[in-house]
N, C-alpha and C positions, 0 to 999 in steps of 0.2 A: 504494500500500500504506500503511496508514494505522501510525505510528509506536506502538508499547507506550509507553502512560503510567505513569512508576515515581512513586511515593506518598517521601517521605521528611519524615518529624519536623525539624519545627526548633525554633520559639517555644514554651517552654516552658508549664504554666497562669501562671504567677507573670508572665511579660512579656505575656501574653493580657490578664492581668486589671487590670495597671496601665495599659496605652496605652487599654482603654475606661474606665478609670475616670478615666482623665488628661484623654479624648476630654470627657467629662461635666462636669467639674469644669473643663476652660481656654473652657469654651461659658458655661457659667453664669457664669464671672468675668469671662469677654468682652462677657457681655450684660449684666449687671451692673453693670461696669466705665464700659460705653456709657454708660447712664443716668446714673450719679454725673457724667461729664465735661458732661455736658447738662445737669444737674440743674436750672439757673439759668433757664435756655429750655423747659426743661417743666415750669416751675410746682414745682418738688417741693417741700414746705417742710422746716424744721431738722429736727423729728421723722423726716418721711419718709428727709431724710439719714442720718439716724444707722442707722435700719432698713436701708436697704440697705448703708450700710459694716459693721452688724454681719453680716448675711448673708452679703457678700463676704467678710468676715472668716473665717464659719465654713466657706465651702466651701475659702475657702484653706488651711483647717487640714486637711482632706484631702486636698488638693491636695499641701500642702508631706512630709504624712504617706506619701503614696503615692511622690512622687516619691527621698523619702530609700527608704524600701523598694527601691524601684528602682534606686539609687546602692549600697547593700549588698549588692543580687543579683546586680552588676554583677563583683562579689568571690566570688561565693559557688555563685553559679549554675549553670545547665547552659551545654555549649560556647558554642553562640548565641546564650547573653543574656549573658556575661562580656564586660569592657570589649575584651577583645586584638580580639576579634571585632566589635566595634561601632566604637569609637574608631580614626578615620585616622593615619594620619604615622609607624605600627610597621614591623618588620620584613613582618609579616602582608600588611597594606595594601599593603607598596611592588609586591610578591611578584604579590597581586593585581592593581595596575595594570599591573605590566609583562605579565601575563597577557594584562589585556584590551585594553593597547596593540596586542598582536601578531596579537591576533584582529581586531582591525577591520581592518589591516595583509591579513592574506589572509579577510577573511570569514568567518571560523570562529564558531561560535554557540557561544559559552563563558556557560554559567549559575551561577549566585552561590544557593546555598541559603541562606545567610543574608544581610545588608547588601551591596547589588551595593558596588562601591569607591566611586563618586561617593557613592553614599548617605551613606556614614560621611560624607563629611562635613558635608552637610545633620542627621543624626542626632547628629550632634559638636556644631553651633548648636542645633540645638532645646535639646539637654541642658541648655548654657551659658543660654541663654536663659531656662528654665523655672526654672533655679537662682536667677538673677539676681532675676527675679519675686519667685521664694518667700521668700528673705531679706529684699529689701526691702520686702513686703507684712507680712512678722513686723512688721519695726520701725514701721514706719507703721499697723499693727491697736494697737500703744503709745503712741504718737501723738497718734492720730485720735480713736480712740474706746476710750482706755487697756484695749484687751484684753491678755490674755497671749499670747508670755512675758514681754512686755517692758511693759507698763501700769502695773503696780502703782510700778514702776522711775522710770517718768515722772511719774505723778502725786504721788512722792516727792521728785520733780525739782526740780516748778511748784508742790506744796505754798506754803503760805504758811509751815505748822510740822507740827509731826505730827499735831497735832488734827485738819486739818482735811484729813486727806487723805481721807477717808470721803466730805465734801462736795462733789469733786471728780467733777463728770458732762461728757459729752461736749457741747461747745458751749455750757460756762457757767463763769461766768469766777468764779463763787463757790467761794472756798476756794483763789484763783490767785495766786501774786505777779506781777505783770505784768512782772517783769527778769525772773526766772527763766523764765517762758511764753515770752516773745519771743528769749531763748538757747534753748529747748529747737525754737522754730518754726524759728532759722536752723540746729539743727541740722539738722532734717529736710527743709529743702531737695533739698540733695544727693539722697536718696532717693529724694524724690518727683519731683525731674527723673530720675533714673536710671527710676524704673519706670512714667513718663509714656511717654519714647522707649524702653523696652524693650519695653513693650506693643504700637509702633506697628511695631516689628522683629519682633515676634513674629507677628501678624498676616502680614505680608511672609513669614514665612518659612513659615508654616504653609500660605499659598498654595501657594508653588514647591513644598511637600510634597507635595499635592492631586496638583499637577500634575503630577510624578514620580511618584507613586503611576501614576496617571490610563497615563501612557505608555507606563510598565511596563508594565502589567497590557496593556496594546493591544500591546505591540513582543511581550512574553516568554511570555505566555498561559501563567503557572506558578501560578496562585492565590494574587499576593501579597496582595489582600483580603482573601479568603477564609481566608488562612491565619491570620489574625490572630483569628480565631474558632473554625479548628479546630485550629492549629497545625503544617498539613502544608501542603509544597507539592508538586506534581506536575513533574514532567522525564520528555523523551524519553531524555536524554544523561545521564551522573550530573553531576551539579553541579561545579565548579573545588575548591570548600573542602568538600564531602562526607567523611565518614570511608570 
């Protein structure tokens, strides 16, 4: 006898519409990103550098813009996309695992309409992660190629005086004090090692996401793809966190 499929709402438009536009924007900064670390081995020249760090630059700026939207809906939102329901280590969470300890314990097939428990906290590192990026690509779009918000700031920095901060272009050292440039380089160090291996963690984690996606969707057959475009998942049983 074949089991009634029941339909239930979860992801909101607002959490639909920022994990594809996050989906879009951490692919272009990935592929992007690639290039610039290569740049040396594939020929790119200074011009072509500066063109793609402004590019990365701008998709960042939707990147960082979507991801803050996403950290305010988090407060604001509907049940499912609020942090209580995302973020591991609550009351909510424990509640949960002790749930789905006791089901593996007798076999019981207990489903999760929103973030199964392991999820949260794979979804707990992405967040951190994607954070980590977005600040440290702010201050280094300052930096590199004195974008905002932080550009004008630096090139007030390395100035020689105020005249010549107008002169001040990416990758010329006209209009530069060379003490003030090589303090504002060892500032950004730090950053640029933080968002060197944060990238390479990010990458790693995005995988093990794929993959839990991927074994979901094969163990649970509840449309967790799917539902990220239409925003419903299907159950035979009602879900553990259902209303």
């Amino acid at each position: 006898m074949t089991q009634q499929l029941i339909t239930y709402p979860v992801w909101d438009k607002t959490v639909r519409i920022f994990h594809w536009v996050n989906v879009l924007c951490v692919l272009g900064l990935i592929a992007i990103g690639v290039v610039i670390l290569n740049s040396k081995a594939l020929g790119v020249t200074t011009d072509g550098k500066i063109l793609l760090k402004t590019v990365h630059v701008y998709i960042g700026y939707v990147f960082a813009v979507n991801l803050s939207w996403r950290i305010v809906w988090g407060f604001i939102g509907s049940r499912y996309a609020r942090w209580q329901s995302i973020l591991p280590f609550n009351t909510e969470h424990r509640s949960q695992l002790s749930v789905m300890s006791r089901a593996a314990k007798t076999g019981e097939n207990i489903g999760f309409l929103g973030h199964h428990p392991i999820a949260r906290l794979m979804v707990a590192l992405l967040f951190l992660l994607l954070s980590i990026q977005a600040i440290t690509g702010l201050i280094l779009a300052g930096t590199d190629v004195y974008m905002p918000p932080f550009g004008n700031t630096i090139k007030a920095w390395v100035a020689v005086d105020q005249s010549s901060i107008d002169l001040i272009k990416p990758y010329s050292k006209e209009g530069i004090d060379e003490i003030a440039y090589k303090d504002m380089r060892n500032f950004r160090k730090g950053f640029v090692t933080t968002h060197y291996y944060v990238f390479y963690a990010l990458l790693a984690a995005i995988i093990l996401h794929l993959l839990g996606v991927i074994m979901s969707e094969l163990r649970e057959r509840n449309g967790l793809v799917s539902a990220m475009f239409t925003g419903k998942k299907v159950f035979t049983n009602k879900p553990f966190d259902a209303d």
